[in-house]
VMD Tcl script that builds the backbone (N, CA, C; Angstrom):
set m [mol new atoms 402]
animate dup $m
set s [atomselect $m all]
$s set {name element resname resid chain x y z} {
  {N N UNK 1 A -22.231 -10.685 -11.292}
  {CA C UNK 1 A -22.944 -9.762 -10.444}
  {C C UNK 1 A -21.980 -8.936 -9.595}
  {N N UNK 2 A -20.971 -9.502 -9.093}
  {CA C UNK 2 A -20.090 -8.645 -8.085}
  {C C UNK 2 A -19.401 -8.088 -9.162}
  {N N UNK 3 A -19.119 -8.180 -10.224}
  {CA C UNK 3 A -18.592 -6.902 -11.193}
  {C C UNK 3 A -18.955 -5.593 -11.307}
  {N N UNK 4 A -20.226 -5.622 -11.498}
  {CA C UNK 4 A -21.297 -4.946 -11.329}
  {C C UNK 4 A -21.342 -3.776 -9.973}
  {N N UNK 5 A -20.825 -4.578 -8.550}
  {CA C UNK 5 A -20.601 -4.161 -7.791}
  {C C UNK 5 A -19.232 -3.303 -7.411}
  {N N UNK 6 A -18.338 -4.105 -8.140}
  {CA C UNK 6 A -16.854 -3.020 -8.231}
  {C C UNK 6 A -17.211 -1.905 -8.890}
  {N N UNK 7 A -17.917 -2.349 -10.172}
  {CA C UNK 7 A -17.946 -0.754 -11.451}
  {C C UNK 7 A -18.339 0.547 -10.719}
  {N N UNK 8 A -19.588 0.024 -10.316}
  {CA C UNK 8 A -20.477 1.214 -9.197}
  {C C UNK 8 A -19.243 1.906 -8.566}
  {N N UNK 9 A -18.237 1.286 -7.545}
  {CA C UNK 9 A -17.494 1.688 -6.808}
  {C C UNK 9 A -16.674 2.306 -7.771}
  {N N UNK 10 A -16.052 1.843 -8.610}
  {CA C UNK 10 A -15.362 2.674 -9.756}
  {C C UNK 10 A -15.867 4.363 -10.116}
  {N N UNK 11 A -17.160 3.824 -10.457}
  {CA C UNK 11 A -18.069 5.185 -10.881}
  {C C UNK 11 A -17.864 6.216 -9.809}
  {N N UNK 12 A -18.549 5.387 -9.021}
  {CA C UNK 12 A -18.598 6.270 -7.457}
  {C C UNK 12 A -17.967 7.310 -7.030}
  {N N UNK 13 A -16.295 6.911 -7.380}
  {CA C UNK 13 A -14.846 7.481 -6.921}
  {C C UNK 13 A -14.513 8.315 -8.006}
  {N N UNK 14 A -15.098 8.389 -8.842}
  {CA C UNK 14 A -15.021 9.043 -10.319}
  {C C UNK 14 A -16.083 10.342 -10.267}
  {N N UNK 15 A -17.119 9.888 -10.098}
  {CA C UNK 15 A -18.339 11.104 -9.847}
  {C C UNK 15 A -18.345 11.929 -8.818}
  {N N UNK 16 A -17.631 11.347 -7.767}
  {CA C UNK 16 A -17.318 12.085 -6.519}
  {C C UNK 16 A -16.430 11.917 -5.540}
  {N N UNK 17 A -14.806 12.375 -6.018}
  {CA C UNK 17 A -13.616 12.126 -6.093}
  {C C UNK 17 A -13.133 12.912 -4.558}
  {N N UNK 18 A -13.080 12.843 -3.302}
  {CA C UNK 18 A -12.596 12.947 -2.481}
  {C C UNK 18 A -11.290 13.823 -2.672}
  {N N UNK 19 A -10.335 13.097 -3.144}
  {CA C UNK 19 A -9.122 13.714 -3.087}
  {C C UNK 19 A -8.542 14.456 -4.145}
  {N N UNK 20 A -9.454 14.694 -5.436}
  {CA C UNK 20 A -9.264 15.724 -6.166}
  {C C UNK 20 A -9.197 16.862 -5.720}
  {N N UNK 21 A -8.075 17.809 -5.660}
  {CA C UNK 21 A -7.819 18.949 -5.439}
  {C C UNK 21 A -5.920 19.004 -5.266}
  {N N UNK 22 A -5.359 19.911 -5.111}
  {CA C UNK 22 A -4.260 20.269 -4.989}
  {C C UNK 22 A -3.742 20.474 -3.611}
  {N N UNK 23 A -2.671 19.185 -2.901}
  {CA C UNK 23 A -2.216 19.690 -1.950}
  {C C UNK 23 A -1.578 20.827 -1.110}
  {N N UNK 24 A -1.947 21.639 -0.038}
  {CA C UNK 24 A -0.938 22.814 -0.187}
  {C C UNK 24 A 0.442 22.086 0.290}
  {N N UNK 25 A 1.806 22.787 0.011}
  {CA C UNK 25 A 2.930 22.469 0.231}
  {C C UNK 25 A 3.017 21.137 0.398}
  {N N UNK 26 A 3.110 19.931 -1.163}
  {CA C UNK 26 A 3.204 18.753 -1.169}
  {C C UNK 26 A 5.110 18.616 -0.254}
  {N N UNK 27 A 5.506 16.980 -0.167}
  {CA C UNK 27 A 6.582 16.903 -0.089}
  {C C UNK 27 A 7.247 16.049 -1.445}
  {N N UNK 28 A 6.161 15.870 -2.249}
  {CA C UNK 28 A 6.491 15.270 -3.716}
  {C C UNK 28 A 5.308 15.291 -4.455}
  {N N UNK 29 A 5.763 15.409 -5.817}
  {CA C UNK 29 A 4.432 15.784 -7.049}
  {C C UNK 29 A 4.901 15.186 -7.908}
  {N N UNK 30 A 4.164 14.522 -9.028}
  {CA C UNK 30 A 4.682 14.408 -9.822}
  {C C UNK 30 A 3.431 14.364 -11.471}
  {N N UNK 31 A 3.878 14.432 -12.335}
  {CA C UNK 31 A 2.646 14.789 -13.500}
  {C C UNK 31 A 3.047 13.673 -14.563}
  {N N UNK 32 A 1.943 12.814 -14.408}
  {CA C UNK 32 A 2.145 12.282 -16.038}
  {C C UNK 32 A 1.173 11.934 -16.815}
  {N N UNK 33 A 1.122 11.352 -18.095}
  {CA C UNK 33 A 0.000 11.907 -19.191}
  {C C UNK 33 A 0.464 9.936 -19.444}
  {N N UNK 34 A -0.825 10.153 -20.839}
  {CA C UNK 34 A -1.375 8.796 -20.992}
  {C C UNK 34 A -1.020 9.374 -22.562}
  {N N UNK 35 A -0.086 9.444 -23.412}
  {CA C UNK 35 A -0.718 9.712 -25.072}
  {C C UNK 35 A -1.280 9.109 -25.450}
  {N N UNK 36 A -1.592 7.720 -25.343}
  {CA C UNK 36 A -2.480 7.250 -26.396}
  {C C UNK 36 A -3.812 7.388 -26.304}
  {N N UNK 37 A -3.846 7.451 -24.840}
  {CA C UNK 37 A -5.872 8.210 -24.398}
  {C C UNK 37 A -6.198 9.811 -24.342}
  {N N UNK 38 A -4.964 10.213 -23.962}
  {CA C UNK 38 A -5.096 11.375 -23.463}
  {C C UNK 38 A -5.295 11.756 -22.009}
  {N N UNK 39 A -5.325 10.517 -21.374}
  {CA C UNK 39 A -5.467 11.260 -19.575}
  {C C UNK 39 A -4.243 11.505 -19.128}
  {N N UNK 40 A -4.074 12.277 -18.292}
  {CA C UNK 40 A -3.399 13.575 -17.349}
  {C C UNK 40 A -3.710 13.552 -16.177}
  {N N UNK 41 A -2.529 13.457 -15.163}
  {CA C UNK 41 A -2.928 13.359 -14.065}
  {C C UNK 41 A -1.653 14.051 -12.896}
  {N N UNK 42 A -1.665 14.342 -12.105}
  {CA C UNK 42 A -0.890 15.330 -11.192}
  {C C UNK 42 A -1.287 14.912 -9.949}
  {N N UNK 43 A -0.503 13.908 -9.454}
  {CA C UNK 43 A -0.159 13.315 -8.212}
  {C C UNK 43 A 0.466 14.068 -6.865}
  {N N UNK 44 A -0.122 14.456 -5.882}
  {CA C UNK 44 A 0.786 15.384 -4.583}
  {C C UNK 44 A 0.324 14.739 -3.379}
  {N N UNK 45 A 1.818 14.929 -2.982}
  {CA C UNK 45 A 1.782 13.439 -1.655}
  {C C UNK 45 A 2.653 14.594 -0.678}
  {N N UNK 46 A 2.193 14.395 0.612}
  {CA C UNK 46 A 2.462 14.222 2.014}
  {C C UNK 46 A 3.110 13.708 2.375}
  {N N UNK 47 A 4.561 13.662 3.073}
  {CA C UNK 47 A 5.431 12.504 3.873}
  {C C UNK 47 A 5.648 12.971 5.120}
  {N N UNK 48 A 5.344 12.197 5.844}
  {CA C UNK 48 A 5.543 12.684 6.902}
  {C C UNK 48 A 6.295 10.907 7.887}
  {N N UNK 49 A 7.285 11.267 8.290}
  {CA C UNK 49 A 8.074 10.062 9.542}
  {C C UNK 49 A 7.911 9.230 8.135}
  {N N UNK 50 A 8.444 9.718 7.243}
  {CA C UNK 50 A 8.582 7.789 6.349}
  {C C UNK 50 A 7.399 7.301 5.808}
  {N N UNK 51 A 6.122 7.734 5.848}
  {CA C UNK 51 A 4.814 7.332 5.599}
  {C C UNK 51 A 4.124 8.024 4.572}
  {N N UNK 52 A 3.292 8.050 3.817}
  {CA C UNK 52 A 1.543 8.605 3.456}
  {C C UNK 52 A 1.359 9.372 4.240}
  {N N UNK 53 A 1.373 10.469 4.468}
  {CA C UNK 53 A 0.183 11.194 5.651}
  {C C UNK 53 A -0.732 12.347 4.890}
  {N N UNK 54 A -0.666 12.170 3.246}
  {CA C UNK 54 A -1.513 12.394 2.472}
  {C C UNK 54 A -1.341 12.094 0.939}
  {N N UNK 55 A -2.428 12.204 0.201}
  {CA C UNK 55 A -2.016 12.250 -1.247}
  {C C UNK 55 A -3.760 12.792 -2.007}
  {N N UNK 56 A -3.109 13.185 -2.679}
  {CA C UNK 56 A -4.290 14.284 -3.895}
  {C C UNK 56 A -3.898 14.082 -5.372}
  {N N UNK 57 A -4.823 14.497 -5.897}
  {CA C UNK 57 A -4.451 14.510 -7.462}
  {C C UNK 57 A -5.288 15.365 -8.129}
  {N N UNK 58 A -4.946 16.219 -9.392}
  {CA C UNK 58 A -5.660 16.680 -10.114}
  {C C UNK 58 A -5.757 16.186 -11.783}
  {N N UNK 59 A -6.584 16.354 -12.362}
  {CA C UNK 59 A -6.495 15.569 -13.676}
  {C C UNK 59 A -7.265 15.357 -14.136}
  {N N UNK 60 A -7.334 14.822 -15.399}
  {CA C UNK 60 A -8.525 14.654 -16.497}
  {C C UNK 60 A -8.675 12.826 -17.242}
  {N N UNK 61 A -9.691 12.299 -17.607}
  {CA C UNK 61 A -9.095 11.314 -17.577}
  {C C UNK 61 A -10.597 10.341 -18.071}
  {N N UNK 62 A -10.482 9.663 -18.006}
  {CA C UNK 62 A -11.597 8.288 -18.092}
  {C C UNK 62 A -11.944 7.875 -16.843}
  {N N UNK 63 A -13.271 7.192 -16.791}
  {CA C UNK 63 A -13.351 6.905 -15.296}
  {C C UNK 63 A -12.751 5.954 -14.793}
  {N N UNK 64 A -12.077 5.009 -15.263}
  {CA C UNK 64 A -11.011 4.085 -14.850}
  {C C UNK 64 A -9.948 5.039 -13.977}
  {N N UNK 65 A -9.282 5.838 -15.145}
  {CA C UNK 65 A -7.694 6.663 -14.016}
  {C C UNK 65 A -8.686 7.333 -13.455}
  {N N UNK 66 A -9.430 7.909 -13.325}
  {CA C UNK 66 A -9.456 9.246 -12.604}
  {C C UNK 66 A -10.444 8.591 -11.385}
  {N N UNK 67 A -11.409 7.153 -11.380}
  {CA C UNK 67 A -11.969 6.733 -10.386}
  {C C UNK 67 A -10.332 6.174 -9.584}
  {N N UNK 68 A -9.967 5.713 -10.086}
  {CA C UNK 68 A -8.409 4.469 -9.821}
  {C C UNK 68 A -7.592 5.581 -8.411}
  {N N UNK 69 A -7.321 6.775 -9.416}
  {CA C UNK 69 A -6.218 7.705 -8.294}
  {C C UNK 69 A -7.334 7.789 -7.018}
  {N N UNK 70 A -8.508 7.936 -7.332}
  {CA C UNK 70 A -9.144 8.161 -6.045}
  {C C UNK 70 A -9.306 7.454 -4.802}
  {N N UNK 71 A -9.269 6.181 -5.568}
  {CA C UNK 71 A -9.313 5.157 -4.302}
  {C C UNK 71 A -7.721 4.709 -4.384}
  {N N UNK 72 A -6.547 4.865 -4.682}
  {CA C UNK 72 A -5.334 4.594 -4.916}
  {C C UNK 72 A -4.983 5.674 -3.398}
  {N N UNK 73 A -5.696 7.217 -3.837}
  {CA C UNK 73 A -5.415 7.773 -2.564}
  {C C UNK 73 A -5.627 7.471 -0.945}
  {N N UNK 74 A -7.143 7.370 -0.928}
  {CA C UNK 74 A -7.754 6.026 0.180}
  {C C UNK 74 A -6.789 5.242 1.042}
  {N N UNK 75 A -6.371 4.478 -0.081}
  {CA C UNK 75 A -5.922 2.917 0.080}
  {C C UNK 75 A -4.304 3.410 0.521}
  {N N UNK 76 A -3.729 4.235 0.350}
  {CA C UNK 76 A -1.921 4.718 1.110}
  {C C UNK 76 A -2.249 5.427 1.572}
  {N N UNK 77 A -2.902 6.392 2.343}
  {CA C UNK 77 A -2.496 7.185 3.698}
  {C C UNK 77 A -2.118 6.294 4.480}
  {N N UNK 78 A -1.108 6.270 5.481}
  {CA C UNK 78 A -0.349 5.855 6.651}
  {C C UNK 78 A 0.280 4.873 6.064}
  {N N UNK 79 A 0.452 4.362 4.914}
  {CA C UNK 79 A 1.479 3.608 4.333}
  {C C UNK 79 A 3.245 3.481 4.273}
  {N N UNK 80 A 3.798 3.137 4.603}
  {CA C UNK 80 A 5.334 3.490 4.426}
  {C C UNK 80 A 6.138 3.510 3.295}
  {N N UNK 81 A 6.847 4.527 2.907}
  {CA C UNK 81 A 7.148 4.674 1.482}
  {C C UNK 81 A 7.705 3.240 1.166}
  {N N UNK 82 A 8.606 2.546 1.679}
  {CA C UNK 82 A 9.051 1.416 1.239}
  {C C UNK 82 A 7.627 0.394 0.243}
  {N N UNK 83 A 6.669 0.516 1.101}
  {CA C UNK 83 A 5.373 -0.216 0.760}
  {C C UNK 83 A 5.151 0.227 -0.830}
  {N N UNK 84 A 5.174 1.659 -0.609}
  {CA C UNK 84 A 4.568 2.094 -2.016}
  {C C UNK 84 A 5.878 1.278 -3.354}
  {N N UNK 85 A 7.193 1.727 -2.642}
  {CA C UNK 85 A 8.415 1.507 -3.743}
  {C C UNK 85 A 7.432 0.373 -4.257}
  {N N UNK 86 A 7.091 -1.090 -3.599}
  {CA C UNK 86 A 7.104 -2.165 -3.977}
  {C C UNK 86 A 5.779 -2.380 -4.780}
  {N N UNK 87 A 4.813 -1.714 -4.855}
  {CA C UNK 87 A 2.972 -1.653 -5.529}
  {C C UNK 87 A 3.439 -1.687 -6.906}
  {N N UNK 88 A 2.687 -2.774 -7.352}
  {CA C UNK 88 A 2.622 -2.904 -8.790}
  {C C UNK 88 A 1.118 -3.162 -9.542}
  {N N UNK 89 A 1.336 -3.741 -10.397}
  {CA C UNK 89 A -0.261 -4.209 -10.755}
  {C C UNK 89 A -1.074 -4.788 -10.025}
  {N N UNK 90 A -0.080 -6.076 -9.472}
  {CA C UNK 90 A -1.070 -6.527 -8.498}
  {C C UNK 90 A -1.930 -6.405 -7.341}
  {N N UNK 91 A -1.045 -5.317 -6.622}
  {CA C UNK 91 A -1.513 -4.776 -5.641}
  {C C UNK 91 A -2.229 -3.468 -5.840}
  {N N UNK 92 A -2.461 -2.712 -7.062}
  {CA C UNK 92 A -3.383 -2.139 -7.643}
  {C C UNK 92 A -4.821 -2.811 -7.921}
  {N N UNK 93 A -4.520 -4.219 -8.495}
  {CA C UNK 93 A -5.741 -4.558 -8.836}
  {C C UNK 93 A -6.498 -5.219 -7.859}
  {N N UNK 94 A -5.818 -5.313 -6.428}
  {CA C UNK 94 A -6.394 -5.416 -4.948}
  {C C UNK 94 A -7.391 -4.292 -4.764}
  {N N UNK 95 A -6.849 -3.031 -4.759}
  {CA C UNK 95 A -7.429 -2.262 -4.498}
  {C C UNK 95 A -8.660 -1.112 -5.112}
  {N N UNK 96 A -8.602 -1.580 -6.746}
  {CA C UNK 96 A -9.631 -1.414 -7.108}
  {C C UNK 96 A -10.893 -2.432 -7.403}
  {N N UNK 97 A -10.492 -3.705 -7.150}
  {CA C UNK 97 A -11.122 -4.994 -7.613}
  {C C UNK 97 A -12.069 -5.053 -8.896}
  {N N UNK 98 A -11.190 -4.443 -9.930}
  {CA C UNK 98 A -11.788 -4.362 -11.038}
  {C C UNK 98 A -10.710 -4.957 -11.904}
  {N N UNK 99 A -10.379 -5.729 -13.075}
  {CA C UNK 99 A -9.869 -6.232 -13.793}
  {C C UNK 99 A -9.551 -5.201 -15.085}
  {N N UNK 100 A -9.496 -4.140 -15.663}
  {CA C UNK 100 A -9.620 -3.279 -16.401}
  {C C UNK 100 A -9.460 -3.968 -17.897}
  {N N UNK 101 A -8.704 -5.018 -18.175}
  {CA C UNK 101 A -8.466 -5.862 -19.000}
  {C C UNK 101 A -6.998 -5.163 -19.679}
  {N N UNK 102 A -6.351 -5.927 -20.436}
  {CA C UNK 102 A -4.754 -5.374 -21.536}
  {C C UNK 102 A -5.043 -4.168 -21.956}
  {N N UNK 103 A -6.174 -3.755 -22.410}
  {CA C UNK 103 A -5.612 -2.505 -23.212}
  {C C UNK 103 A -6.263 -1.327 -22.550}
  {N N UNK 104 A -7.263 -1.610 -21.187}
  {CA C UNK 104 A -7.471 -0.101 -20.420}
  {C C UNK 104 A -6.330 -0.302 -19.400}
  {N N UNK 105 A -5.207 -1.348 -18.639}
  {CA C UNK 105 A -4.697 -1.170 -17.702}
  {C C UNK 105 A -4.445 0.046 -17.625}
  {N N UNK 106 A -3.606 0.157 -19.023}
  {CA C UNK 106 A -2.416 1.841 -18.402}
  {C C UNK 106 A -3.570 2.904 -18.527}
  {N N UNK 107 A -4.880 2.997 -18.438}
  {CA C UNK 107 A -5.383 3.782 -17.552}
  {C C UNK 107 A -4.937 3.674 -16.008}
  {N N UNK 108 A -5.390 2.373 -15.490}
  {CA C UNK 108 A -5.477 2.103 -14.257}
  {C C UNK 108 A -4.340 1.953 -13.894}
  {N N UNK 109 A -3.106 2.256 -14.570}
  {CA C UNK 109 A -1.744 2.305 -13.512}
  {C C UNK 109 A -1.225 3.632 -13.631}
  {N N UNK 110 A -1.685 4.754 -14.396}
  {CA C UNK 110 A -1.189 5.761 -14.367}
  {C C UNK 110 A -1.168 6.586 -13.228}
  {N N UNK 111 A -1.909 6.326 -12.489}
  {CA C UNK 111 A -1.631 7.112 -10.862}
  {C C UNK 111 A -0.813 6.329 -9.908}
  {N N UNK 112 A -0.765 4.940 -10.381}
  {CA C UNK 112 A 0.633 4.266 -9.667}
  {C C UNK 112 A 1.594 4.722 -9.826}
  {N N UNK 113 A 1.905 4.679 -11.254}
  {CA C UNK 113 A 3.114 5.666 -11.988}
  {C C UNK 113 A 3.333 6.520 -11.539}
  {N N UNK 114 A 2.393 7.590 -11.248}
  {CA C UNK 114 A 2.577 8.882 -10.769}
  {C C UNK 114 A 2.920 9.170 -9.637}
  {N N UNK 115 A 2.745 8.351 -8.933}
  {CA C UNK 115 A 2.871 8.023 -7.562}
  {C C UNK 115 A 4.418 7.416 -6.908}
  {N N UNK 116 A 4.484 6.533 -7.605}
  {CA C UNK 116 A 5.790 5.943 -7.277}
  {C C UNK 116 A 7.216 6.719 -7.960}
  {N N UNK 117 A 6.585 7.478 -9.015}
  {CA C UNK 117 A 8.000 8.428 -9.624}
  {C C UNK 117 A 7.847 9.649 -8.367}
  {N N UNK 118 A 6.754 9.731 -7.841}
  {CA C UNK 118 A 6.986 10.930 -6.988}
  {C C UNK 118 A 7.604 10.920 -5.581}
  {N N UNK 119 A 7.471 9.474 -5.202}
  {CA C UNK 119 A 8.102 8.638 -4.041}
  {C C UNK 119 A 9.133 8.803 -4.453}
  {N N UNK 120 A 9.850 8.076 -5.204}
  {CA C UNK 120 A 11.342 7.764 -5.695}
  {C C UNK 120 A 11.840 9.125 -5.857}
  {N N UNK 121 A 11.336 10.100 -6.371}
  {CA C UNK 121 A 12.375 11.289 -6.528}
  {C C UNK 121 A 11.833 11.716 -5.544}
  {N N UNK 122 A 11.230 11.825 -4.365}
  {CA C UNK 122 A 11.293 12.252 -3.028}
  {C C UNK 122 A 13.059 11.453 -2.068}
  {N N UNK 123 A 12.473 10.198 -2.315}
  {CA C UNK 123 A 14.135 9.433 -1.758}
  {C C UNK 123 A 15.298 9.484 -2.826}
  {N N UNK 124 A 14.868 10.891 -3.736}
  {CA C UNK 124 A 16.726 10.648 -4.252}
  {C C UNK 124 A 16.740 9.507 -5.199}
  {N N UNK 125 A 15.931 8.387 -5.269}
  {CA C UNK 125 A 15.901 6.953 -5.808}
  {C C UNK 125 A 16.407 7.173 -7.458}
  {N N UNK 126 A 16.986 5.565 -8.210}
  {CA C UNK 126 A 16.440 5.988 -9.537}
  {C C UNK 126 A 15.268 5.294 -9.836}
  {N N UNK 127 A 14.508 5.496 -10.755}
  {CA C UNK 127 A 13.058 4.882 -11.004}
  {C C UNK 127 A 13.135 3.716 -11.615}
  {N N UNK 128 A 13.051 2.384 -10.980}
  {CA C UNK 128 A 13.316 0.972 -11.262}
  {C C UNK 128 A 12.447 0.601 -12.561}
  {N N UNK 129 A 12.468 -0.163 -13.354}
  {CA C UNK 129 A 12.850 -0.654 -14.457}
  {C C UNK 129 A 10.492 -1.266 -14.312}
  {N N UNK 130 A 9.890 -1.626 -13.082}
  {CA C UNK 130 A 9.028 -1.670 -13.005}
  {C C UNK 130 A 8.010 -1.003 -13.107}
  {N N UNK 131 A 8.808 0.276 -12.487}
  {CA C UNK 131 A 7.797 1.231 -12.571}
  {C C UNK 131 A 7.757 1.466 -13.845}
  {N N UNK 132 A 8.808 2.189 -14.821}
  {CA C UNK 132 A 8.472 2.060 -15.948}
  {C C UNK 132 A 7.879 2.167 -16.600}
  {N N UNK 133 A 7.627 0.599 -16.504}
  {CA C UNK 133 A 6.556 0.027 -17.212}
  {C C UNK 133 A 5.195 -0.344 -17.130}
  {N N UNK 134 A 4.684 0.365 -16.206}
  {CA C UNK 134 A 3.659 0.853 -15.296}
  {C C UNK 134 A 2.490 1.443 -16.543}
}
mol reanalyze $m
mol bondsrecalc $m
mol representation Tube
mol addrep $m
């Protein structure tokens, strides 16, 4: 029954996506694609003092990524980039409380991905071996 209750929220963030749109003058962007599904997605983040002080996305997608970036956005405003470096699956699958199962994850991490390559080449970083594989 509480599955039931995440999906809705899934849907929800999917049918009526808050932070879809294009930041003006991001301080990092970054674009990446899914080949084997076909979703696309374009990540633009805000930094402001070391933190989140926004993030948007535009993109096409299944309702998994494209509900996922929405509440992915939500869930880091006022976050500290260090925080984000460290988000992986697990702390993805905190925040959507949906289980997507092995073969929809890399829906549901592709706005992590997108996210954390856009962090990291904001700090100059190289893109650790986790993200990746995201």
């Amino acid at each position: 029954m509480e599955l039931d209750m995440y999906a809705e929220e899934m849907i929800s963030n999917y049918e009526n996506p808050s932070h879809k749109r294009k930041l003006d003058s991001p301080s990092a962007k970054d674009h990446e694609e899914n080949i084997s599904c076909g979703d696309k997605i374009d990540v633009y983040v805000k930094i402001t003092d070391g933190k989140i002080a926004d993030m948007s996305f535009e993109g096409s997608g299944c309702v998994i990524s494209m509900g996922t970036a929405n509440m992915v956005a939500d869930a880091v405003k006022g976050k500290p980039l260090s925080s984000i470096e460290k988000m992986g699956k697990k702390e993805l699958l905190k925040i959507i409380n949906v289980d997507p199962g092995p073969v929809r994850m890399h829906c549901a991490t592709l706005v992590l991905r997108a996210l954390k390559y856009a962090v990291l080449s904001y700090e100059k970083k190289p893109i650790d071996a986790d993200t990746k594989d995201l």
